[in-house]
C-alpha positions as CSV (number, residue, x, y, z in Angstrom):
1,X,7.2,11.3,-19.9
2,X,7.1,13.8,-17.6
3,X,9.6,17.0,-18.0
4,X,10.8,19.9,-15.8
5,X,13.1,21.9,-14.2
6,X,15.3,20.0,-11.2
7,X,14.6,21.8,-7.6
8,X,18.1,21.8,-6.7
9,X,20.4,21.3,-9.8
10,X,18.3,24.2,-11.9
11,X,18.4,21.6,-14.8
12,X,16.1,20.2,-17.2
13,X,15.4,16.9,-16.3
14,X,12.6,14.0,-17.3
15,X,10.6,11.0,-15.5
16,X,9.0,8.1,-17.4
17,X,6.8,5.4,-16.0
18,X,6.1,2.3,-17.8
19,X,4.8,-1.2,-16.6
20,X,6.9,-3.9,-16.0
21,X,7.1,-7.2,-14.3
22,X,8.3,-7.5,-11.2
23,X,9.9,-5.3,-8.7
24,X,9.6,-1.5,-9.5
25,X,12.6,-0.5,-10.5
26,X,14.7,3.0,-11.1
27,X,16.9,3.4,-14.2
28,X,19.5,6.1,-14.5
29,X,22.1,5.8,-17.4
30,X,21.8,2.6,-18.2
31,X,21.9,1.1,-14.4
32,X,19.1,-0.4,-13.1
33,X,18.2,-0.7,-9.5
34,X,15.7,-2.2,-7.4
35,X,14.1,0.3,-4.6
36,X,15.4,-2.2,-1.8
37,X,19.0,-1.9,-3.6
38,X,19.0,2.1,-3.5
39,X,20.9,3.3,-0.2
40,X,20.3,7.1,0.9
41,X,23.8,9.5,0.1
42,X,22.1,12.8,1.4
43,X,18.8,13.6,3.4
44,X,19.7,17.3,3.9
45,X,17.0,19.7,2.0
46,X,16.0,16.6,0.2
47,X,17.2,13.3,-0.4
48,X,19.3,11.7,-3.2
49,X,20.5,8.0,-3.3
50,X,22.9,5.5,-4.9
51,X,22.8,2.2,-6.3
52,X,25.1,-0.8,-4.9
53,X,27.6,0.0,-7.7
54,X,27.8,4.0,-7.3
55,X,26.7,4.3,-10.9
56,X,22.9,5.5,-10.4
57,X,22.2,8.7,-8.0
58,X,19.2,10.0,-8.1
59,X,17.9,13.1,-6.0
60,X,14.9,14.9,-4.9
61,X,13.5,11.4,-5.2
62,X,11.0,11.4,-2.0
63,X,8.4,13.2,-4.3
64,X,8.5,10.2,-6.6
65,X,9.0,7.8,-3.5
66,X,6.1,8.8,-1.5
67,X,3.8,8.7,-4.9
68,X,4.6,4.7,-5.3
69,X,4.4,4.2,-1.5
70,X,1.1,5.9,-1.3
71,X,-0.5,4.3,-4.3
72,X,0.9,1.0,-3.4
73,X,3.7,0.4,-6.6
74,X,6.4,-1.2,-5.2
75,X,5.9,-3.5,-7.9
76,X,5.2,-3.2,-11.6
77,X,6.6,-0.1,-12.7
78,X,9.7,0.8,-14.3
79,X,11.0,4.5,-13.7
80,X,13.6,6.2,-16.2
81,X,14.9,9.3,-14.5
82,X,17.2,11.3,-17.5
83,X,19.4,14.1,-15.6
84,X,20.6,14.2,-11.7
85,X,17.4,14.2,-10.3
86,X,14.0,13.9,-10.6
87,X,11.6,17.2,-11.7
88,X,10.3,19.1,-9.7
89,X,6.7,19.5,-11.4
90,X,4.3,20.7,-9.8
91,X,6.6,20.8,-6.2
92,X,4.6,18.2,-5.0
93,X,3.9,14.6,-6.0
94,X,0.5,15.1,-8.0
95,X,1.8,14.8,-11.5
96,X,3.8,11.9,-10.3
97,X,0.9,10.1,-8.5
98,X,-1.2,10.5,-11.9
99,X,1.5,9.5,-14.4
100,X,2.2,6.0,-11.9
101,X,-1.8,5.4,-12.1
102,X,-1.9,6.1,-15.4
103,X,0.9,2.5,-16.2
104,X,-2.2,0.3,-15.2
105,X,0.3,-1.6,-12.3
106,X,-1.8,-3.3,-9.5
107,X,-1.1,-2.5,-6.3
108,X,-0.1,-4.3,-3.5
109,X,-0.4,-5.1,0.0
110,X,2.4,-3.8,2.4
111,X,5.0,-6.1,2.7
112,X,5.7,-5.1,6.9
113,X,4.2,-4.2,10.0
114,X,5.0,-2.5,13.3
115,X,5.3,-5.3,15.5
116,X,6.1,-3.5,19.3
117,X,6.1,0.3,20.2
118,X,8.7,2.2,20.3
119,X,9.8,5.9,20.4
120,X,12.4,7.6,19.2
121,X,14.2,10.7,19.6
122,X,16.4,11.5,16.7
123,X,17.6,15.3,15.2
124,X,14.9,17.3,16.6
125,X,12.3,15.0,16.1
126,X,10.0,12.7,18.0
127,X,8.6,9.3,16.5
128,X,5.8,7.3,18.1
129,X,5.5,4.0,16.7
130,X,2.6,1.4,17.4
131,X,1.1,-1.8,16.2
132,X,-2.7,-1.4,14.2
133,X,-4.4,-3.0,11.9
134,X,-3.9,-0.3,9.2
135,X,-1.7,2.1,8.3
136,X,-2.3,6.0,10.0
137,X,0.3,8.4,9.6
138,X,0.2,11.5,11.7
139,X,2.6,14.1,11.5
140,X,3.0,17.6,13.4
141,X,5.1,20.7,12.7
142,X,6.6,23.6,15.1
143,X,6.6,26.6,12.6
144,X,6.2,30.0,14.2
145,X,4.8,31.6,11.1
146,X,1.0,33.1,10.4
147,X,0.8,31.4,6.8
148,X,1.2,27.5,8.5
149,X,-2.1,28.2,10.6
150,X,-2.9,24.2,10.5
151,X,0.0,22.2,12.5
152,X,-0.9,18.8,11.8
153,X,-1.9,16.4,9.2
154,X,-2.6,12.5,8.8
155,X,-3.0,10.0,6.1
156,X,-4.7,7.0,6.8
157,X,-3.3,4.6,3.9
158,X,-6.0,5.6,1.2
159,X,-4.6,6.0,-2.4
160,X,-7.4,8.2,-3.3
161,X,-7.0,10.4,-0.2
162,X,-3.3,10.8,-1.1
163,X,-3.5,11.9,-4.8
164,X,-6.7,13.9,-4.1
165,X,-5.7,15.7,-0.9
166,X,-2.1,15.7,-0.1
167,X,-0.2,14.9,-3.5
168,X,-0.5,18.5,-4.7
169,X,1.2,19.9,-1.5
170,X,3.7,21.5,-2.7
171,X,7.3,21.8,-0.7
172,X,8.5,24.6,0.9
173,X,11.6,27.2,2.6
174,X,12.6,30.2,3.9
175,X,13.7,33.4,1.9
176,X,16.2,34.1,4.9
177,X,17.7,30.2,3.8
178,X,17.7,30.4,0.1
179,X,21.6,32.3,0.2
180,X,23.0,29.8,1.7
181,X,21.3,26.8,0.0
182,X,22.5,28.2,-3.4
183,X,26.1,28.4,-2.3
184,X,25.9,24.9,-1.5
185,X,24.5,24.0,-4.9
186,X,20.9,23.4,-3.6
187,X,17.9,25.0,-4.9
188,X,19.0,26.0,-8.0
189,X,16.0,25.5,-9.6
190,X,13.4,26.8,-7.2
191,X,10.8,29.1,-8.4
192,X,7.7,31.1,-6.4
193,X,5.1,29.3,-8.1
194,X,5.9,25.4,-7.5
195,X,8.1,26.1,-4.5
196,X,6.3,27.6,-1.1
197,X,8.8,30.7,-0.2
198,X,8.3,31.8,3.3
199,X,9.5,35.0,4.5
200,X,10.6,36.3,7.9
201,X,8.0,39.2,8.3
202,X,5.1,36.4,7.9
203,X,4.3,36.7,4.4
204,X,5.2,34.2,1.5
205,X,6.4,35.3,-2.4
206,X,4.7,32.4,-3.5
207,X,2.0,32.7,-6.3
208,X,-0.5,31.5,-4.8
209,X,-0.2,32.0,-1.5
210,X,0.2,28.4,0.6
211,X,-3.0,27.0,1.9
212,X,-3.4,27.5,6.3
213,X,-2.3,23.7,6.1
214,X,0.0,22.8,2.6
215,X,3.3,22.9,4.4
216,X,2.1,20.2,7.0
217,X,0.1,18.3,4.2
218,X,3.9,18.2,2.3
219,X,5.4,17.1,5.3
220,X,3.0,14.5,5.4
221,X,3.9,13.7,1.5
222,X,7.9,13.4,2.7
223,X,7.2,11.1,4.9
224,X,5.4,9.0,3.1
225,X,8.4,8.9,0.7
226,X,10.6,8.4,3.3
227,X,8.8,5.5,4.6
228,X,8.8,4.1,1.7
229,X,12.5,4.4,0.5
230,X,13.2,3.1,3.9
231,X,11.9,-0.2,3.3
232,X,8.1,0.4,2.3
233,X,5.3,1.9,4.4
234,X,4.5,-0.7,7.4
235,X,1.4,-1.4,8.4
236,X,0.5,0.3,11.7
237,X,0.4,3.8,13.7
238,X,3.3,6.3,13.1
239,X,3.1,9.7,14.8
240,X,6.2,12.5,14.1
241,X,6.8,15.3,15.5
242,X,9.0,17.7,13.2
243,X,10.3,15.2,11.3
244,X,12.8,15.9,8.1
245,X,14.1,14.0,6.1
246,X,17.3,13.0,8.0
247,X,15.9,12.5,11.3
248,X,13.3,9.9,9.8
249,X,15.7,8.0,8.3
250,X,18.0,7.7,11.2
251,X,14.5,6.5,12.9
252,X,14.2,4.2,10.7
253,X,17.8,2.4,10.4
254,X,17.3,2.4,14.4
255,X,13.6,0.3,14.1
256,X,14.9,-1.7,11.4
257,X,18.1,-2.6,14.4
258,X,15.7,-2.9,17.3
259,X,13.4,-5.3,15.5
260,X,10.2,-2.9,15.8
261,X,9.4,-3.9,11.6
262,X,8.2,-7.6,11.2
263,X,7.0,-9.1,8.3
264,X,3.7,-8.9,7.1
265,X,2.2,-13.0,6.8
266,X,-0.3,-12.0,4.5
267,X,2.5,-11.1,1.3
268,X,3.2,-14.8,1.7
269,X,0.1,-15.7,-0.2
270,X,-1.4,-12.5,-2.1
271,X,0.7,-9.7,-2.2
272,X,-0.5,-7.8,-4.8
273,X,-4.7,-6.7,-5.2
């Protein structure tokens, strides 16, 4: 089990991961849910979603999401979450990553692909989608601040890589923001040691100090749990340019309409290694 305070509802909350046959799934009071049942609610400073029935909502779950998408667990692992959202840990998804390797599930191939190009322009953001033989994430950020000296990150599909190099980024805001997040009930539960605060005058309250590319490397990690809520990480090229949360959903809802995801004919056989 792991325990900690919720980012945005200043709660204690709790994760466990256990193996199980079958689909991953998410349990929340006594509902259960598969990830292809969960439908996103919010995708504003985070993203929370909702089972079929209305019962289950879960937020902050990218963290979580982009740990079982990166290590390839969209099968065999069943996830209590106890309170309105999942921990926030260590701010990233290292502790998560860790505690999902540590349930001995296999993991397995993707089950889609890009199958044409396409870009898209949605909320501010760019996406650049392309057909490969592998998956390569690229992602680059806009910030006009002297602690994000590195603008851009990529991930090229590698489990390993993810828990040993982009996992522990941990997520991040503005000082000048945090008023008016806590008078809409968000960020509660931030603190300067798990939580990157950035300040107007280019320097940061955080203990430590962010690495010259952590905030791209987290962008990265959203992402991937983006990706992966929205119907799994597909095998291909995806380049984003300031993404958030919202925008790559919308991306994604318009891909998934313009036929740009295909099935991947290899899951047919052998879909999990």
């Amino acid at each position: 089990m792991l325990q900690g305070i919720a980012l945005h509802a200043g709660v204690q909350t709790s994760v466990t991961l256990a193996l199980c046959d079958g689909p991953t799934v998410i349990e929340q009071h006594g509902v259960i849910a598969r990830l292809d049942e969960l439908r996103v609610q919010r995708a504003d400073r985070g993203v929370a979603v909702v089972d079929p029935t209305g019962r289950l909502r879960v937020d902050l779950i990218e963290h979580l999401m982009a740990a079982v998408g990166a290590l390839g667990l969209e099968r065999g692992v069943h996830i209590s979450i106890e309170g309105p959202e999942a921990p926030l840990l260590d701010g990233g998804a290292k502790q998560l990553a860790l505690g999902l390797r540590s349930t001995g599930a296999r993991p397995c191939a993707p089950t889609r692909r890009i199958a044409r190009r396409a870009r898209f322009e949605v909320a501010g953001a760019s996406f650049e989608l392309e057909p490969s033989d592998r998956i390569l994430l690229h992602v680059a950020v806009e910030y006009d601040h002297p602690l994000i000296q590195e603008k851009t990150a990529a991930w090229h599909g590698d489990a390993v890589d993810f828990v040993e190099r982009i996992a522990a980024a941990r997520t991040y805001g503005f000082l000048s923001e945090a008023q008016a997040l806590r008078a809409t009930a968000r960020a509660r539960g931030a603190n300067t040691h798990d939580v990157i605060v950035l300040c107007d005058d280019g320097t940061s309250i955080s203990d430590p100090l962010p690495l010259p590319d952590e905030c791209v490397r987290h962008k990265l990690l959203d992402l991937i749990g983006d990706l992966t809520l929205g119907g799994g990480l597909p095998i291909g090229t995806i380049r984003a340019l300031r993404p958030g949360h919202r925008a790559t959903h919308e991306m994604l809802a318009l891909a998934q309409q313009q036929g740009v995801f295909a099935p991947t004919p290899a899951i047919e056989s052998e879909p999990c290694a």
